[in-house]
MINU-528798 format. One record per atom (N, C-alpha, C): residue in one letter; x, y, z. Coordinates in Angstrom, 2 decimals. Layout:
N
REC:a:X:Y:Z
...
***
This chain:
168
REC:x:17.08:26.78:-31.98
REC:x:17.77:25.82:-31.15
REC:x:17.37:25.96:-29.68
REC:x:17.06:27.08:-29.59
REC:x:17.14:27.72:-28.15
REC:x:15.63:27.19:-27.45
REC:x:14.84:26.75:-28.61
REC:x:13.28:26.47:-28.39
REC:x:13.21:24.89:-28.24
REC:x:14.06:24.50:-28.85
REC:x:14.17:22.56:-28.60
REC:x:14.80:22.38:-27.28
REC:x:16.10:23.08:-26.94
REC:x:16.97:22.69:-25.75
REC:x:16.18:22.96:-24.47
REC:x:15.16:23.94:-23.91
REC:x:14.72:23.64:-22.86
REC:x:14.01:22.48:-22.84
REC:x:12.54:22.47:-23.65
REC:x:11.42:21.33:-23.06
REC:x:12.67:19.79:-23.19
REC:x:13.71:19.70:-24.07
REC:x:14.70:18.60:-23.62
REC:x:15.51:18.74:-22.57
REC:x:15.87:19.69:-22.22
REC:x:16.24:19.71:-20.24
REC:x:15.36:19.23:-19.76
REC:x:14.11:19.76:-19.78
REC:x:12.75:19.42:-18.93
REC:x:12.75:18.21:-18.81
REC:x:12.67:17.28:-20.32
REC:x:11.67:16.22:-20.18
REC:x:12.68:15.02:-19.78
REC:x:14.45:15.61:-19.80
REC:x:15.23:14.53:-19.04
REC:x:15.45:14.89:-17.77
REC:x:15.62:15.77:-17.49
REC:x:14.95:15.95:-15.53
REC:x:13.71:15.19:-15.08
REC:x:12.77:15.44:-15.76
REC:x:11.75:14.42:-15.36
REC:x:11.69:12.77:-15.50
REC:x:12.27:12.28:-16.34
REC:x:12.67:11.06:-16.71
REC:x:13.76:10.76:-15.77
REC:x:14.34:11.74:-15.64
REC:x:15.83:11.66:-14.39
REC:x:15.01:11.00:-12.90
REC:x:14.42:12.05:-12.68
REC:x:13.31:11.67:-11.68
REC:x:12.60:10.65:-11.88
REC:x:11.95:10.24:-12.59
REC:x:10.52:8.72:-12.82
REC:x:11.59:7.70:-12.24
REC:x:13.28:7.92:-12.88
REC:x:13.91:6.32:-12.49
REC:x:14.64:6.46:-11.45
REC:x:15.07:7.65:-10.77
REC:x:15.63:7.49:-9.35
REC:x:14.85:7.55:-8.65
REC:x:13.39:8.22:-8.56
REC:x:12.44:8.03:-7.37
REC:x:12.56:6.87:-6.38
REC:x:12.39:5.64:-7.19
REC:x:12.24:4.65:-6.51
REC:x:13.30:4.82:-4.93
REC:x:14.53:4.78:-5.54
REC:x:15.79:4.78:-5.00
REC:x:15.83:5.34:-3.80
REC:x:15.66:6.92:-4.13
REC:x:15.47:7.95:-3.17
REC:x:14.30:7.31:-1.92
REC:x:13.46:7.29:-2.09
REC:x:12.73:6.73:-1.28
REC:x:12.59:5.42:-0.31
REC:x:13.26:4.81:-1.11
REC:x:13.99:3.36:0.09
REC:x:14.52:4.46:1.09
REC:x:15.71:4.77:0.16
REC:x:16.79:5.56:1.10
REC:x:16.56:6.55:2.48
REC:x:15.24:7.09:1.62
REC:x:14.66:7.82:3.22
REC:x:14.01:6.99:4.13
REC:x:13.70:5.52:3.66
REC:x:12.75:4.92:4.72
REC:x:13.73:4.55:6.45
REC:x:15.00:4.27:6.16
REC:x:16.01:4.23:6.93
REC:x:16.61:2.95:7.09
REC:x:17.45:2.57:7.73
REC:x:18.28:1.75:7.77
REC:x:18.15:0.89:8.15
REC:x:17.16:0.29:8.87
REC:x:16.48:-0.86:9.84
REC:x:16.72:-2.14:8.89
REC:x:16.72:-3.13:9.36
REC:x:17.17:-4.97:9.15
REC:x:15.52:-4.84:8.46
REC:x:15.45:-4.77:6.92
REC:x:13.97:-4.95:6.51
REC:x:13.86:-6.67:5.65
REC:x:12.73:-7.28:6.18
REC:x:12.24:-8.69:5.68
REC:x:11.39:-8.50:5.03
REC:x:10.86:-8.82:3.57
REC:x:9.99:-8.45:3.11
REC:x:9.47:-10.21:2.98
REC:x:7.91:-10.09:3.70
REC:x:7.16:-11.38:3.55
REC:x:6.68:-11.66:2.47
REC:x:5.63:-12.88:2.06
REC:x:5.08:-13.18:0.92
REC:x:3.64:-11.91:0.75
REC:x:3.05:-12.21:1.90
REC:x:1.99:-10.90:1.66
REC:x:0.62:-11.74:1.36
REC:x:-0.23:-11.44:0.97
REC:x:-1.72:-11.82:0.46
REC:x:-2.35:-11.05:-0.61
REC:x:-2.97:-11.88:-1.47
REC:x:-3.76:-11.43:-2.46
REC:x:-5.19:-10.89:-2.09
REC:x:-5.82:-9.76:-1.92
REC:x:-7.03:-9.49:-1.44
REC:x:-8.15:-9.60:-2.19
REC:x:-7.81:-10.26:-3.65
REC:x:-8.11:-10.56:-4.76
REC:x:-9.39:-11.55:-4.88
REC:x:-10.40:-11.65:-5.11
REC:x:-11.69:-12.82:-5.22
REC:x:-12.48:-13.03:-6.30
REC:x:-12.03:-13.84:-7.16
REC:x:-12.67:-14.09:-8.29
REC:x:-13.74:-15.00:-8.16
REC:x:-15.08:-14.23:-8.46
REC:x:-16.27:-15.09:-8.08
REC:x:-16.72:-16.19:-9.53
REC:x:-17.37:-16.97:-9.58
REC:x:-17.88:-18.06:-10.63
REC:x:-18.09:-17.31:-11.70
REC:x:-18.96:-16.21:-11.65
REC:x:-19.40:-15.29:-12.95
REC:x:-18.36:-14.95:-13.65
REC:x:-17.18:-14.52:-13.00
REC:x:-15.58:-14.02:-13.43
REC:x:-15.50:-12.95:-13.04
REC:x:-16.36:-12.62:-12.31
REC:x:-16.21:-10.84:-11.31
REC:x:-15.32:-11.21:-10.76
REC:x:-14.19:-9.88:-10.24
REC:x:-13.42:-9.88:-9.82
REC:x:-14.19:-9.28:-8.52
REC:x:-13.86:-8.79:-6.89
REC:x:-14.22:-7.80:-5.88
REC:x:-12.59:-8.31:-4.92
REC:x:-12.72:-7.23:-4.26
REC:x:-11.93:-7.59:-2.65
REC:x:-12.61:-7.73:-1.86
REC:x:-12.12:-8.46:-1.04
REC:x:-12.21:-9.50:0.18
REC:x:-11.29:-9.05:1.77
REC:x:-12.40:-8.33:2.46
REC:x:-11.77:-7.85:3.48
REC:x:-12.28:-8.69:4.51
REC:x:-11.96:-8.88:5.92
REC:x:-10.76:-8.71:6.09
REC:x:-9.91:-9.31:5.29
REC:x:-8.17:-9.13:4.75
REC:x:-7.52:-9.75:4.08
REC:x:-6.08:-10.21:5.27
REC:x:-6.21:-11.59:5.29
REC:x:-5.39:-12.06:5.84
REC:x:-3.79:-12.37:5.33
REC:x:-3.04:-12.32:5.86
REC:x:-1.39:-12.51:5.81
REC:x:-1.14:-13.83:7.22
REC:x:-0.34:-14.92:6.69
REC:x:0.67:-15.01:7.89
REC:x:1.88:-14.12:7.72
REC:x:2.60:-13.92:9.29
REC:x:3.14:-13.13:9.20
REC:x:4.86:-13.75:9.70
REC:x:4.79:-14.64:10.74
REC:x:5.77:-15.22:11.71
REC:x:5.36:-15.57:12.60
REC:x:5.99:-17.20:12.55
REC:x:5.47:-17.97:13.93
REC:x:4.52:-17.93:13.63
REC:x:3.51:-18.34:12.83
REC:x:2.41:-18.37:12.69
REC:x:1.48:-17.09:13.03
REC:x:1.84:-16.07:13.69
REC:x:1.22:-14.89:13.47
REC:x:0.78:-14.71:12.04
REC:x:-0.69:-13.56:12.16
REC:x:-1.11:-13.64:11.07
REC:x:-1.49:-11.97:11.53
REC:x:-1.31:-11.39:10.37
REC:x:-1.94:-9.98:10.14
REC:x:-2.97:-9.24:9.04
REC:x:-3.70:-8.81:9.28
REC:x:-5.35:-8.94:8.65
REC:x:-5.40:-6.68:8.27
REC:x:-6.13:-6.63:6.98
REC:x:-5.95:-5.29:6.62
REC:x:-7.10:-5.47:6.31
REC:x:-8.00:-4.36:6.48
REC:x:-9.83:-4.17:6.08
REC:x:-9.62:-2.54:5.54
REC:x:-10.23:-2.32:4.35
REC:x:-10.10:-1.27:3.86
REC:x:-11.86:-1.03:3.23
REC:x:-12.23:0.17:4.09
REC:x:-13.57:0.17:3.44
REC:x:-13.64:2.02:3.12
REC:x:-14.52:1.82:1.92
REC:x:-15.44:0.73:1.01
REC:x:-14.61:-0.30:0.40
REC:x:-15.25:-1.21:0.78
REC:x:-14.58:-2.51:-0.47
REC:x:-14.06:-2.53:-1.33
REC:x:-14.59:-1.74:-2.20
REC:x:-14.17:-1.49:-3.59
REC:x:-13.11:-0.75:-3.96
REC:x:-12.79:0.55:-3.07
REC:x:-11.74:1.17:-2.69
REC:x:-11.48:2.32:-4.16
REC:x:-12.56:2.54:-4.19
REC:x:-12.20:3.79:-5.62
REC:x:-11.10:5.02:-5.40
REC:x:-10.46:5.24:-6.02
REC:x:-9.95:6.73:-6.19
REC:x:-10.34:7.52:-5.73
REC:x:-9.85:8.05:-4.81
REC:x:-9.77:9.73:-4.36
REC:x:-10.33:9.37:-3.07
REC:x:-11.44:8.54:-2.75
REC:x:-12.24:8.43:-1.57
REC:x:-11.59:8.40:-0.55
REC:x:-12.25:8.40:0.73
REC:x:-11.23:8.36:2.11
REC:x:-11.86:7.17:2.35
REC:x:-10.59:6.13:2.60
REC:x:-10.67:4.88:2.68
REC:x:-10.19:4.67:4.65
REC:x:-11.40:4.04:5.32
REC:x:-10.96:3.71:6.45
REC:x:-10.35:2.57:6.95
REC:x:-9.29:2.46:7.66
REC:x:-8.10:1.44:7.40
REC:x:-8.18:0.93:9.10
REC:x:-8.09:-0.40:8.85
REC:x:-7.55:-1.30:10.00
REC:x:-6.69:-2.01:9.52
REC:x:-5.52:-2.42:10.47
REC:x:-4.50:-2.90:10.08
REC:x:-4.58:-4.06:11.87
REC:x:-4.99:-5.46:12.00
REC:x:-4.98:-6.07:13.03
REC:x:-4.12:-7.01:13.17
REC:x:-2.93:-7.39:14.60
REC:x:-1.96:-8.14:14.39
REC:x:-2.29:-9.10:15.63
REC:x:-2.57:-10.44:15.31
REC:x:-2.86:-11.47:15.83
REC:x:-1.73:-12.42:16.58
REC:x:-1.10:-12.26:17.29
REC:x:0.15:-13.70:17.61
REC:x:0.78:-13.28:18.92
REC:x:2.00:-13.40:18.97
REC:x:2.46:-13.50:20.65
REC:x:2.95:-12.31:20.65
REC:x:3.97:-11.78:19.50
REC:x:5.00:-10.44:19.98
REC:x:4.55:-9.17:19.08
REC:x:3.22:-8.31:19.94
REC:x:3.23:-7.22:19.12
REC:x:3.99:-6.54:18.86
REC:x:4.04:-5.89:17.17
REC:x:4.99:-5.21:16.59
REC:x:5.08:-3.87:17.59
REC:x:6.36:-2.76:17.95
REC:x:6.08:-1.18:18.84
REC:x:5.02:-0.87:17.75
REC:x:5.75:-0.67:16.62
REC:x:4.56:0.43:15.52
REC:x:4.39:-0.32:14.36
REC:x:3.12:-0.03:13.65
REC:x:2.81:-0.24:12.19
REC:x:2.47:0.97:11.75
REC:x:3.19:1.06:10.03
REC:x:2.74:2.26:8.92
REC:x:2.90:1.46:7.86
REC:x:1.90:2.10:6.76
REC:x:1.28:1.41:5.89
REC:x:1.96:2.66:4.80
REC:x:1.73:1.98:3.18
REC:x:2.00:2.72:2.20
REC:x:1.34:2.06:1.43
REC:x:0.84:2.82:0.20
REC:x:0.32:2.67:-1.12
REC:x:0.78:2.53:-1.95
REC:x:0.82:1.60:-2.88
REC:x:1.91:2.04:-4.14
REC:x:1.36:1.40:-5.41
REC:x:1.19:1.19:-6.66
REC:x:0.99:0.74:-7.85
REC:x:1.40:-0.34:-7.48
REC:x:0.74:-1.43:-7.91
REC:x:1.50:-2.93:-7.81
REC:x:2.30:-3.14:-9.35
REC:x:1.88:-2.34:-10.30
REC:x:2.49:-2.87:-11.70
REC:x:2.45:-1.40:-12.57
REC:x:2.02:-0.11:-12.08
REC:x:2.64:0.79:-12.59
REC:x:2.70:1.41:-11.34
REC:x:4.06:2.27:-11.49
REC:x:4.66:3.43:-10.60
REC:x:3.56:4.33:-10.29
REC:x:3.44:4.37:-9.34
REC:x:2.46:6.13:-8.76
REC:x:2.79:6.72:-7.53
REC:x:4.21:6.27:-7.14
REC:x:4.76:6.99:-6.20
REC:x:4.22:5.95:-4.79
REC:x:4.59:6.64:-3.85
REC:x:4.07:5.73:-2.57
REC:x:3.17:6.81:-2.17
REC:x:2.08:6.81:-1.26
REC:x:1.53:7.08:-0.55
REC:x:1.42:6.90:1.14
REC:x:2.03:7.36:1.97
REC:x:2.28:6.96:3.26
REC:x:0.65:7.04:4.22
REC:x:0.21:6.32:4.59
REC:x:-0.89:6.36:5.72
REC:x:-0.17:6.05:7.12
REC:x:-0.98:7.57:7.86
REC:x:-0.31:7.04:9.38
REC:x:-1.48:6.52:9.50
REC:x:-1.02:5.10:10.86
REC:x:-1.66:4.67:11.52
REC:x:-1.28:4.59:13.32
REC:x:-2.53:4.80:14.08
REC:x:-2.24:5.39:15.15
REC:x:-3.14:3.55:15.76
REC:x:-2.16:3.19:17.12
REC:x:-2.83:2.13:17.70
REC:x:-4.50:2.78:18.27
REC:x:-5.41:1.53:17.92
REC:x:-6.59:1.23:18.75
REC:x:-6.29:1.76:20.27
REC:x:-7.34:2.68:20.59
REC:x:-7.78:2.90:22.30
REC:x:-8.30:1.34:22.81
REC:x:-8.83:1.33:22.14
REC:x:-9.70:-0.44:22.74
REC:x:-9.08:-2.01:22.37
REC:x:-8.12:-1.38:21.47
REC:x:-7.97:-2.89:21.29
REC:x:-5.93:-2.84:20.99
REC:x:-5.14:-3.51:21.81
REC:x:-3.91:-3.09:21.67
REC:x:-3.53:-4.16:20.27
REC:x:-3.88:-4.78:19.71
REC:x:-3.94:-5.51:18.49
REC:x:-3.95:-4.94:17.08
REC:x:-4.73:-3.23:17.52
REC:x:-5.54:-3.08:16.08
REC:x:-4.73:-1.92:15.69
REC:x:-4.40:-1.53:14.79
REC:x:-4.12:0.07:14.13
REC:x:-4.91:0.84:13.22
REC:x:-4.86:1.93:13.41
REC:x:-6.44:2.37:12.67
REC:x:-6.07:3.74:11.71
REC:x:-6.47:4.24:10.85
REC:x:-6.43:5.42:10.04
REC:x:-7.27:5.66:9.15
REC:x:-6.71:6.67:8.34
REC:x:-7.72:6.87:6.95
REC:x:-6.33:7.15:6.03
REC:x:-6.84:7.27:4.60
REC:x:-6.12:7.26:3.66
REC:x:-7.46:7.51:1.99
REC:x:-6.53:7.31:0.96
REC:x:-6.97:7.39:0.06
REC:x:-5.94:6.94:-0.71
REC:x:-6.94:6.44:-2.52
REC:x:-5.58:6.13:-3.50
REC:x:-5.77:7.40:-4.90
REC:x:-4.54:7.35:-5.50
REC:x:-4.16:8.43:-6.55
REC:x:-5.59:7.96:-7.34
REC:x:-5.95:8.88:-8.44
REC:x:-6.49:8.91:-9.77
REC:x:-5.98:8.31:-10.58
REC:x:-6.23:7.30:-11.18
REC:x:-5.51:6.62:-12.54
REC:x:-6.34:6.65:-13.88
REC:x:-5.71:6.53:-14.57
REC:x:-6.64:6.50:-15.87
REC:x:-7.22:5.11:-16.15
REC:x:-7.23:3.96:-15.38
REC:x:-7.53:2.74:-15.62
REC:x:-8.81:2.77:-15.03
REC:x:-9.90:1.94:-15.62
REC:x:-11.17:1.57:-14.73
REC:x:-10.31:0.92:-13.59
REC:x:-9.86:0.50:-13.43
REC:x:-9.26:-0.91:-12.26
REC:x:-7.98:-1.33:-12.30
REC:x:-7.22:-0.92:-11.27
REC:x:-6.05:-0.84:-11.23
REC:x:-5.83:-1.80:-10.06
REC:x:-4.47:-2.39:-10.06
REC:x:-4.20:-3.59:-8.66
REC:x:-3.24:-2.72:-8.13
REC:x:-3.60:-2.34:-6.63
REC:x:-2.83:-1.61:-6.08
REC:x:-2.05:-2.62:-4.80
REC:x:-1.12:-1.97:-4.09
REC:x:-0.56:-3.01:-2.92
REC:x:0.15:-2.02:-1.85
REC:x:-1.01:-2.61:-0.90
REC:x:-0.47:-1.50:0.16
REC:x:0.50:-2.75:1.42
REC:x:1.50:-1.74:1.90
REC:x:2.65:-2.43:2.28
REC:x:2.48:-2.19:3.62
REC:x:2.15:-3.14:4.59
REC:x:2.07:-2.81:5.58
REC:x:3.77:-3.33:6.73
REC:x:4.17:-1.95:7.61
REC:x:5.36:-2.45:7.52
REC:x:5.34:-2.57:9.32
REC:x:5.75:-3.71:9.89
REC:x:5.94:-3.96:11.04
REC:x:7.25:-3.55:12.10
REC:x:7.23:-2.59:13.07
REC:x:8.41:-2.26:13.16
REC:x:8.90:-2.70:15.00
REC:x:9.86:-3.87:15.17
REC:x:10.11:-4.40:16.28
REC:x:11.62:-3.29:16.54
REC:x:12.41:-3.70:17.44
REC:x:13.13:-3.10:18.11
REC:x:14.42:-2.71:17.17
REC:x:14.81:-3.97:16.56
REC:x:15.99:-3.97:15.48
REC:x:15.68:-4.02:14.11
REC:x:14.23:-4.60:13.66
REC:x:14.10:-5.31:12.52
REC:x:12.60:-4.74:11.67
REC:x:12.55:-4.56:11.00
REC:x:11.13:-4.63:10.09
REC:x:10.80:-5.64:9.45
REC:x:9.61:-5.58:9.36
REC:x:8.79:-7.00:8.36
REC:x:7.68:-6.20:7.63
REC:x:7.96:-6.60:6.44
REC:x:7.08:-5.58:5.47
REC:x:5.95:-6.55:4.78
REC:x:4.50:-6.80:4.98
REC:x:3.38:-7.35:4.61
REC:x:3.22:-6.72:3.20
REC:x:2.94:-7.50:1.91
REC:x:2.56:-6.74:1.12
REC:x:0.66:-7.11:1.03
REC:x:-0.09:-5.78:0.80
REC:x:-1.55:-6.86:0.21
REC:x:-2.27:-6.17:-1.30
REC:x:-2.28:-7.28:-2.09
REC:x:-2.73:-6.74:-3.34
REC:x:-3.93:-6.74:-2.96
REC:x:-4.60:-5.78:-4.42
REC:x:-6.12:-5.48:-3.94
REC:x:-5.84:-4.34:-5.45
REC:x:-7.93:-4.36:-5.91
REC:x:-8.28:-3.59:-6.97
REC:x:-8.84:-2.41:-6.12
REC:x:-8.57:-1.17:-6.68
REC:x:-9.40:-0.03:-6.88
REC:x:-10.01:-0.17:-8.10
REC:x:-11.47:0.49:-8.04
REC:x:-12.12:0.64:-9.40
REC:x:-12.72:1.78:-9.43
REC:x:-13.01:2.12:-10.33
REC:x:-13.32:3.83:-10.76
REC:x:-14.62:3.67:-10.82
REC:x:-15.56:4.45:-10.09
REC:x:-17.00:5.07:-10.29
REC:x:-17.45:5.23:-11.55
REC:x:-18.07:4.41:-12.48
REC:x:-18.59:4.54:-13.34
REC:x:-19.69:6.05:-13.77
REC:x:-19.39:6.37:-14.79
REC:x:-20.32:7.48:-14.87
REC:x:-21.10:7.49:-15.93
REC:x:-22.15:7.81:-15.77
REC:x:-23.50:6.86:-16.57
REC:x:-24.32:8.53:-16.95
***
């Protein structure tokens, strides 16, 4: 008995965890007035039926503001260090932008990227990052880019594929 009852503690602690994660993690993001926009698909299905992303990837954002995310390499494989611009175009720059990673259609936790403003350009935000390992050739990931004004947030979502390095 004594050999069944742990790995079943275990494996409902962990299951305990997979479904409150989510939760917990709003909860730490904090309390701020959050708007979540429509976002953009970074998505480009060419004639052949290839799929690729399409950077820069544009968002409107408000008031016709529009906010634009470039993530290179293009392709954005797993594990790599992905260099990130995050550019905000319109009248009232956001104080700060931070970005997160997350599964668009399976859970893999969030991933937080800081982003630190452009020296040259007060428009742009810049970092590095990377995405988890998945077992999928090609996974649609959506990184959330979140705008933060004095009282309020506005959260950009942008879909987009990672694809796995083929190994030949």
């Amino acid at each position: 008995m004594k050999r069944i009852a742990l790995p079943l503690v275990l494996l409902s602690a962990l299951a305990l965890g997979w479904v409150l994660a989510p939760y917990v993690q709003q909860q730490l993001r904090g309390t701020e007035q959050v708007t979540l926009l429509e976002g953009a698909d970074c998505r480009h299905t060419h004639t052949d039926g290839t799929r690729s992303n399409q950077w820069p990837c544009l968002a409107t954002v408000k008031n016709g503001d529009t906010l634009s995310l470039t993530l290179d390499p293009a392709n954005t494989p797993p594990l790599a260090v992905l260099s990130i611009q995050v550019r905000y175009q319109g009248h009232t720059l956001p104080d700060k932008v931070q970005l997160r990673f997350e599964g668009d259609d399976m859970y893999m936790g969030e991933t937080p990227v800081f982003l630190k403003r452009s020296e040259f350009d007060p428009q742009q935000w810049e970092g590095n990052g990377s995405l988890a390992i998945c077992t999928r050739e090609r996974m649609t990931w959506r990184a959330t880019a979140a705008l933060y004004y004095e009282s309020e947030v506005f959260e950009v979502p942008f879909r987009f594929d990672a694809v796995a390095p083929t190994t030949d």
